[in-house]
N, C-alpha and C positions, 0 to 999 in steps of 0.2 A: 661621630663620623665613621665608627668603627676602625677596624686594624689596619694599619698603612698596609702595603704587600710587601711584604721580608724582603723582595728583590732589591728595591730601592728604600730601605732603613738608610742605606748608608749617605743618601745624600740628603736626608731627612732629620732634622728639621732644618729649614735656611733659617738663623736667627741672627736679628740684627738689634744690642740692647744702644739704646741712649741717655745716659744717668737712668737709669730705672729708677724708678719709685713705682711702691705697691699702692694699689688703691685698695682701699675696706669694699669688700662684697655691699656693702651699699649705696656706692657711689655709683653715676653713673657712667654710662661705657668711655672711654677713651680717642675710640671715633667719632670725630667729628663730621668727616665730609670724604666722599672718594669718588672719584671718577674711572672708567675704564675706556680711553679712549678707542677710535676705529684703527690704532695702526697695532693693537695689543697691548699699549703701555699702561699699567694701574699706578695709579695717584691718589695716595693720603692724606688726610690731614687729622692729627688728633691732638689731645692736650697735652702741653708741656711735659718736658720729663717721661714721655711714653713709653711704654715696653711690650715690645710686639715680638710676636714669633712665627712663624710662616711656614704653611707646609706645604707638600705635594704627595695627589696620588696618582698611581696611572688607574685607564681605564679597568673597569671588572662587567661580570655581565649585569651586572643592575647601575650602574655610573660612567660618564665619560670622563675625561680624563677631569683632575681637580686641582684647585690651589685653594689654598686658603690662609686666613689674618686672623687669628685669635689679639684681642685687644682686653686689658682690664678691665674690669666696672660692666656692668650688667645692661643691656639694652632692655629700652622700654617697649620698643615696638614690634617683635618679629616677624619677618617680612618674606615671600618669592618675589620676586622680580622677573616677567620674562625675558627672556633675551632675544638675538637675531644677528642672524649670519651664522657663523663660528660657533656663538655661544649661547647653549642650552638655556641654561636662566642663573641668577645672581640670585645667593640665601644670604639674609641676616638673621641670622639669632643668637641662642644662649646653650650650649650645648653643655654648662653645669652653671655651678650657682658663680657668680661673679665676672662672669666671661663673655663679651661676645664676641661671636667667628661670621666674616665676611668669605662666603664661599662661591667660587666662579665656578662654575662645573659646561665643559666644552659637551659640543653635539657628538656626536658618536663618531670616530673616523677622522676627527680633528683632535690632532695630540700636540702636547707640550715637550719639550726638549729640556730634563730638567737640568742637566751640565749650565743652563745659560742661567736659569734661574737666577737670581740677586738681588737681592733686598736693600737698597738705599739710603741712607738718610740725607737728605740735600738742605737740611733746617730745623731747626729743636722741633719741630712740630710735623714737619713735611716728609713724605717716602712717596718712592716708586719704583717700580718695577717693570720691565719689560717680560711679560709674558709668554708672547710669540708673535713669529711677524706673519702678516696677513697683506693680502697685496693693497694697495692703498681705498679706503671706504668699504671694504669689502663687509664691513657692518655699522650699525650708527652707535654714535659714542651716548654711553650710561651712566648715569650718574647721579646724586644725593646731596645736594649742600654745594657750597662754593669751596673749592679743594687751594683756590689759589687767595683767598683770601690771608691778611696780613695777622697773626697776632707777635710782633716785636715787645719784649718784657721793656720798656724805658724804664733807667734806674729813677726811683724816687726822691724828691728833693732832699731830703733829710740821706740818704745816701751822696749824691753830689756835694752835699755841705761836709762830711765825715771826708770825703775824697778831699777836697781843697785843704782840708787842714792837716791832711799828713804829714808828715814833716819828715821831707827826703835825704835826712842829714845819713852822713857818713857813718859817723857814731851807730847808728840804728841797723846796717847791715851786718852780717856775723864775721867774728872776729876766726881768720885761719892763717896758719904762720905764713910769715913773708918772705918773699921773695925764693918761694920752695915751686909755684908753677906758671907755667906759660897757659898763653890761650890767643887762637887765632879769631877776632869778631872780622865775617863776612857783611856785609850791605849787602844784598844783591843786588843785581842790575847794575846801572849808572852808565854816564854820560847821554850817548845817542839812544842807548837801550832803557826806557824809562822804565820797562814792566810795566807792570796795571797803572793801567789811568780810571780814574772812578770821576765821582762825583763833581760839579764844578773845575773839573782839570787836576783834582787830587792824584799826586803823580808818588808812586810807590817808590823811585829811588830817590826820590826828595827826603819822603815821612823816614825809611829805611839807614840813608846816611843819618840824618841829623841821632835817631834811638843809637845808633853803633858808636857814633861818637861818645854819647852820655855812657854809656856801657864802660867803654875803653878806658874814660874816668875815673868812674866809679871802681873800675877794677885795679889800677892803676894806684890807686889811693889805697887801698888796701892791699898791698905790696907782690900784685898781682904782673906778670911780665906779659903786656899785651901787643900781639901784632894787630892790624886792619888790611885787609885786602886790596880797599882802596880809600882813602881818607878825602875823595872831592870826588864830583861828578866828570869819570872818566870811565872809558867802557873795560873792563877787564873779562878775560874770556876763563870757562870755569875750571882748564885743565892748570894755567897760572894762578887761579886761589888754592886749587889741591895744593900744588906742588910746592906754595909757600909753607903752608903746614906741615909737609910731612920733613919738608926741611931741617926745617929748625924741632922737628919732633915735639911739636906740642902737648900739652896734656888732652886739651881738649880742641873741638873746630864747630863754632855757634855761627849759625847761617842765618840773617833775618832778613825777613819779606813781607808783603802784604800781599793778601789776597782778593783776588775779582772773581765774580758770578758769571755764568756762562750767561748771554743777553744781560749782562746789568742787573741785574734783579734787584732791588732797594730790601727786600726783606730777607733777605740772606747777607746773616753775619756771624760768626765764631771767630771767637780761638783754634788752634791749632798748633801739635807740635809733632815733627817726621822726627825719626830714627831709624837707622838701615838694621844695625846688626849688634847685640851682644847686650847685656843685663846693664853695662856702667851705660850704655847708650840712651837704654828705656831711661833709666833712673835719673838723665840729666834732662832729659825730656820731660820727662814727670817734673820735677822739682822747679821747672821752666815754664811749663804749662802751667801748673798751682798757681804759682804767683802772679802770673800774666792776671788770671781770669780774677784775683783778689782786687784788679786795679781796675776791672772790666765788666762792674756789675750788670747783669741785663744780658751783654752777648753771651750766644749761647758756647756750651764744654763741647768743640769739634773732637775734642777727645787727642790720644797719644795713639801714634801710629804709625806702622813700619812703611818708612817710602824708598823708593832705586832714584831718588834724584843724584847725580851726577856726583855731588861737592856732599856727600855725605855717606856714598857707599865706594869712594876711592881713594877717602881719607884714612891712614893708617891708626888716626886714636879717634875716643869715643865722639861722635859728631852727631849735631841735630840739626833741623832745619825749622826754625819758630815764624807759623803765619800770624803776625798782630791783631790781623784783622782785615773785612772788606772794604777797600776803599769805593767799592760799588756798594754798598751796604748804607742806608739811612741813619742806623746806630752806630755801627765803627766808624764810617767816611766822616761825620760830625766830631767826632773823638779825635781821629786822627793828625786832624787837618791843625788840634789846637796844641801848640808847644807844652803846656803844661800836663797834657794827659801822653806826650813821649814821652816826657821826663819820666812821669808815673811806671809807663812800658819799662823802662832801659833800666830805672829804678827795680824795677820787679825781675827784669832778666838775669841783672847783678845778683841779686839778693840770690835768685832758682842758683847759677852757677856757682855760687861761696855756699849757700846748702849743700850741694854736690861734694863740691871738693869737704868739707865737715863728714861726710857721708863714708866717705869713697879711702878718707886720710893723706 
């Protein structure tokens, strides 16, 4: 593609990783499907575990402006594409050995804004991007393959059988001295405020109390001093969850919630876990996320990441905020909905939070 222009190195490359894994130079490309719709949004779809990187250049006198997706694995077929309106033409090829780059290049006089640029992941398999805005059909939408097509990993039987036979005894969580910390578990939402509603009427401060309860046990038993924010379906507003925390000066403050898809979407589902501020924050996040995704074969690693939610960047000790999963979601909403797989959740949040504390001392 030759030299980006030195001017904008700086906001070059936009990279967005999702569990990376390398593919061998002879696999093929990673691209599956993408679309560039008429309002400027581009839309991905490539295989599992993908690792993209994304770039931009401004115009020169031989190119309009560009963006482009370098993907692993080598395309079989390379391709121009014309375009219309807006945009010049669409390239696919292989611009070294193992790579191929999906390259948009605008008509001349038509630029990109690259401050807006950002690279998405909406699903282990799924990205987009918004481009630039164009007044509404101002050209016809382009595209390769079905971009909205499903690939959900469903755990295998022989995994569901290994899940059943856990054995969630107490015994089995790690042993740290007693009665040396506190810890505030949040439910979020309740009462009138249900939060997400998914699938079948799956109601997020339902799934959310009953895991916070089992948490509160499990920690409790292990000579853990635990508050709850709210212990039954009553609306609690979020400056009264802080402020129980910083009260009594907790060690820590564990926020849990379930997650919904913007329109419902059935094939979007992850893990997740927020953190506002400071290394003990990442690390109980981490050690929280881990274990969640151990009990959650198949959804996908939403990953560890800093969020400004209200009840975790006003808390004075280390706090996180754990999404369990979508309850608009096909694979989580079905998980969610069964008592034996919270158990599994609250089980796994206990276990991240006593790692923590092992960690931390």
């Amino acid at each position: 593609m030759g030299k980006v222009n030195s001017y904008f190195t700086r906001f070059l490359p936009l990279i967005f990783l999702l569990n990376s894994t390398c593919l061998p130079v002879s696999s093929s490309s990673a691209l599956a499907a993408w679309s560039l719709k008429s309002n400027g949004v581009l839309e991905l779809r490539t295989k599992k575990n993908a690792y993209l990187k994304a770039y931009y250049q401004k115009a020169n006198q031989l190119y309009g402006d560009r963006f482009w997706v370098d993907f692993k694995g080598e395309l079989l077929n390379p391709r121009t594409i014309k375009g219309n309106g807006p945009v010049k033409e669409i390239r696919l090829g292989k611009p070294i050995s193992g790579i191929t780059r999906l390259v948009i290049e605008f008509a001349p006089q038509k630029s990109i804004n690259p401050y807006q640029l950002k690279l998405i992941g909406v699903d282990e398999n799924k990205w987009k991007i918004k481009l630039t805005s164009f007044p509404l059909n101002s050209f016809r939408t382009m595209k390769e393959g079905n971009v909205s097509k499903t690939s959900v990993s469903f755990p295998k039987k022989q995994e569901l059988r290994s899940l059943r036979d856990i054995d969630l005894r107490i015994a089995d969580l790690p042993n740290i001295k007693r009665n040396k910390y506190s810890v505030v578990i949040d439910p979020g939402h309740g009462g009138p405020d249900s939060g997400a509603v998914g699938i079948d009427g799956l109601k997020e401060t339902d799934i959310v109390l009953d895991v916070s309860k089992i948490v509160t046990k499990l920690l409790q038993e292990k000579g853990i001093s635990v508050k709850m924010t709210r212990n039954k379906e009553v609306d609690v507003d979020l400056s009264p969850r802080v402020a129980l925390a910083n009260k009594i000066n907790s060690d820590i403050f564990v926020s849990i919630h379930a997650n919904a898809s913007r329109g419902k979407k059935r094939n979007i589902n992850g893990i997740e876990t927020f953190y506002y501020s400071g290394w003990k924050g990442r690390l109980l996040a981490e050690k929280i996320q881990k274990e969640i995704l151990k009990v959650s074969p198949g959804s996908p690693d939403r990953g560890v990441r800093r969020g400004r939610y209200f009840v975790i960047k006003k808390t004075n000790m280390p706090a996180v905020l754990a999404e369990i999963g979508f309850v608009t979601g096909r694979l989580d909403a079905r998980r969610l909905e069964k008592k034996i797989h919270r158990r599994r959740v609250a089980f796994a949040i206990a276990k991240g939070i006593l790692e923590y504390f092992k960690r931390v001392g």
